[in-house]
C-alpha positions as CSV (number, residue, x, y, z in Angstrom):
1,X,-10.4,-29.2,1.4
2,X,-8.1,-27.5,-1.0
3,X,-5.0,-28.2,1.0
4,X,-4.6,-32.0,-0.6
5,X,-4.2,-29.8,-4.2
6,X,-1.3,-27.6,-2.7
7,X,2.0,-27.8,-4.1
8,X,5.5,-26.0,-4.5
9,X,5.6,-26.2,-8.1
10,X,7.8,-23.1,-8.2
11,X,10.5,-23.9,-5.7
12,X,13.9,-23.1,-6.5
13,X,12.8,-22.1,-9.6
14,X,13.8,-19.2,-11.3
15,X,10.8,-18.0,-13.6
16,X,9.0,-15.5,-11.6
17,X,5.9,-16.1,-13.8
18,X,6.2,-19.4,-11.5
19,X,6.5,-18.0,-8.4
20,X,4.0,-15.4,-9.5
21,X,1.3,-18.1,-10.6
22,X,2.1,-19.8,-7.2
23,X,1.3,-17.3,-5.0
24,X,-1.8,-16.9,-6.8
25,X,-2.3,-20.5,-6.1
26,X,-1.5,-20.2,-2.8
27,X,-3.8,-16.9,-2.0
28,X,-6.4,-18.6,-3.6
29,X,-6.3,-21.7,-1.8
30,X,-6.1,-20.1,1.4
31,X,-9.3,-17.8,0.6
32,X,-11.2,-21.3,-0.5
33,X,-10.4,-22.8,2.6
34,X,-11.3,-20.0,4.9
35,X,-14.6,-20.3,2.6
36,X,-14.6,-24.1,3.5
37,X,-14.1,-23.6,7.3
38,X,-17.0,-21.4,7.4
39,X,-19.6,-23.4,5.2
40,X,-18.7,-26.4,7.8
41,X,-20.4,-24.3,10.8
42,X,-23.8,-22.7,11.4
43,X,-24.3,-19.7,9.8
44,X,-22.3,-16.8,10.3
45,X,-22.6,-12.9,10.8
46,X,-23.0,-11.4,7.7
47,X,-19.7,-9.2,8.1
48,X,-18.2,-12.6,7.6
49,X,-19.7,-14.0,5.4
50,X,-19.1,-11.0,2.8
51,X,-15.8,-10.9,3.7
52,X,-15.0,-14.3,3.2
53,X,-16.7,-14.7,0.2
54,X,-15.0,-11.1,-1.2
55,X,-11.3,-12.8,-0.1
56,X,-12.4,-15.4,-2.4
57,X,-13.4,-13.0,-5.4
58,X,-10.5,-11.1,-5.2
59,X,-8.0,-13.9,-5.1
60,X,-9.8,-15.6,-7.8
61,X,-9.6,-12.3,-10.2
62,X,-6.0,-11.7,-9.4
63,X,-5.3,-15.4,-10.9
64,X,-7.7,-15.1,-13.8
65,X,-5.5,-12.0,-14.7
66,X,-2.0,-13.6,-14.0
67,X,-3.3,-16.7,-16.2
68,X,-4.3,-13.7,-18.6
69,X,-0.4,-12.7,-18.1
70,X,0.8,-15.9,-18.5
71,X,-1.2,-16.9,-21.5
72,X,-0.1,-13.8,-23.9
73,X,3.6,-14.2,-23.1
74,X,3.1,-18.1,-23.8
75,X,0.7,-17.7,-27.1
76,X,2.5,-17.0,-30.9
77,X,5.2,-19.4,-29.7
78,X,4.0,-21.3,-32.7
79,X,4.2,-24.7,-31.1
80,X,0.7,-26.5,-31.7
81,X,1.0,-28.7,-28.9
82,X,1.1,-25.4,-26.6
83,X,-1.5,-23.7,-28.5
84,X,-3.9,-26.6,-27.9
85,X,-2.9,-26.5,-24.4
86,X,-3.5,-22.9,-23.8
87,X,-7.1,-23.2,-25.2
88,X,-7.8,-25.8,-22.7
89,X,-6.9,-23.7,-20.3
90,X,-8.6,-21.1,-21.8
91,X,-11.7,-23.4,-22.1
92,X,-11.3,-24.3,-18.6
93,X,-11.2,-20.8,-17.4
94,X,-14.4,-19.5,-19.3
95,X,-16.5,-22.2,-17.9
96,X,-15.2,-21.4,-14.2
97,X,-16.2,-17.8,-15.0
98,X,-19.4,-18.4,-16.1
99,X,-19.8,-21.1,-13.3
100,X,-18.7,-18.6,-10.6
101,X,-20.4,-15.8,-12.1
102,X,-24.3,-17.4,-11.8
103,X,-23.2,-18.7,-8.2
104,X,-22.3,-16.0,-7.4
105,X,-25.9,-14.0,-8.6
106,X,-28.1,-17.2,-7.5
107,X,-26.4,-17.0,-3.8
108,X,-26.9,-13.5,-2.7
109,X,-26.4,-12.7,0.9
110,X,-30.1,-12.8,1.4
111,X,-30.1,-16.3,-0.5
112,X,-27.5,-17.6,1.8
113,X,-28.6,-16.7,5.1
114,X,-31.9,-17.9,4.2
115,X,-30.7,-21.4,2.8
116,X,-27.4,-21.9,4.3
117,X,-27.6,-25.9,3.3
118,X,-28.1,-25.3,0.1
119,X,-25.4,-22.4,-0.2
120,X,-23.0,-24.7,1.5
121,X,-23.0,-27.5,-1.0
122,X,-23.5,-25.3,-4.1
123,X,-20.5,-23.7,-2.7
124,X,-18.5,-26.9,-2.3
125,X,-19.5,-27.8,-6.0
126,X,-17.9,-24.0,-7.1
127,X,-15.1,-24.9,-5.2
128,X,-14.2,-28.2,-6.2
129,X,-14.3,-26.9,-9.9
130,X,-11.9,-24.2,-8.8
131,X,-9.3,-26.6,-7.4
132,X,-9.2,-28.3,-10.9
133,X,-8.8,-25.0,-12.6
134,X,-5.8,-24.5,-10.3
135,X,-4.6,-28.5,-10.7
136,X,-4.9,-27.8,-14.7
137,X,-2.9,-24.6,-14.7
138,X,-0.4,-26.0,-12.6
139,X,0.0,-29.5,-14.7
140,X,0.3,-27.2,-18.1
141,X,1.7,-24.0,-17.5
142,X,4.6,-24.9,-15.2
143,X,6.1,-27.0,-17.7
144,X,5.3,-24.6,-20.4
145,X,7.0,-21.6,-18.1
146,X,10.1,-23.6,-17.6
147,X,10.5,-23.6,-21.4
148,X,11.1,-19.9,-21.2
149,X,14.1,-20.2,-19.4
């Protein structure tokens, strides 16, 4: 699933906010496709399902803060091409959160494991829209990080 989107964007590179922002990328990726591996078999034990879906979480907030990172040492550059940039990133991001957020309170535990079928596509759906998040930071803020150096 999320493997076609992976890249080295960073190597050989010498920003560490680019190596940083790649293993987010990377830890992400690999938590969405551990998510993906499961949603493709029967339903699992609850232990892993939670811990799955919490591997996910985690490595989705550690990027949300890097990109929070990123994003104030890139903004008051005064370049309006990279402003406009940043807030549609910044666009992109809040309407991940908020899409994340209500999947994440419609699909309980309980929910799941009582409609696995439906948890499994809603969850492909969340995790498509993640993978563009990731494809959009990666298009703009690599480029924009390279300036820096």
């Amino acid at each position: 699933m999320a493997n076609g989107s992976r890249s080295n964007v960073g190597a050989g590179h010498s920003s560490p906010l680019i190596a940083e922002l790649e293993t987010a990328h990377s830890k992400l990726l690999d938590a969405m496709d551990a998510l993906d591996r499961l949603t493709r078999g029967p339903p699992p034990e609850k232990g892993e399902l939670v811990d799955t879906r919490w591997k996910v979480s985690s490595a989705s907030l550690a990027r949300r803060l890097l990109w929070g990172r990123i994003a104030t040492v890139l903004s008051g550059r005064g370049r309006a091409r990279e402003n406009d940039q940043l807030r549609r990133l910044h666009a992109i991001d809040n309407e991940l959160v908020k899409t994340s957020t209500k999947h994440v309170n419609q699909w309980t535990v309980d929910a799941i494991l009582s409609n696995w079928d439906g948890y499994c596509s809603a969850s492909r759906d969340v995790r498509s829209k993640m993978a563009a998040a990731i494809a959009s930071e990666r298009d703009i803020l690599v480029p924009l990080l390279r300036t820096l150096d």
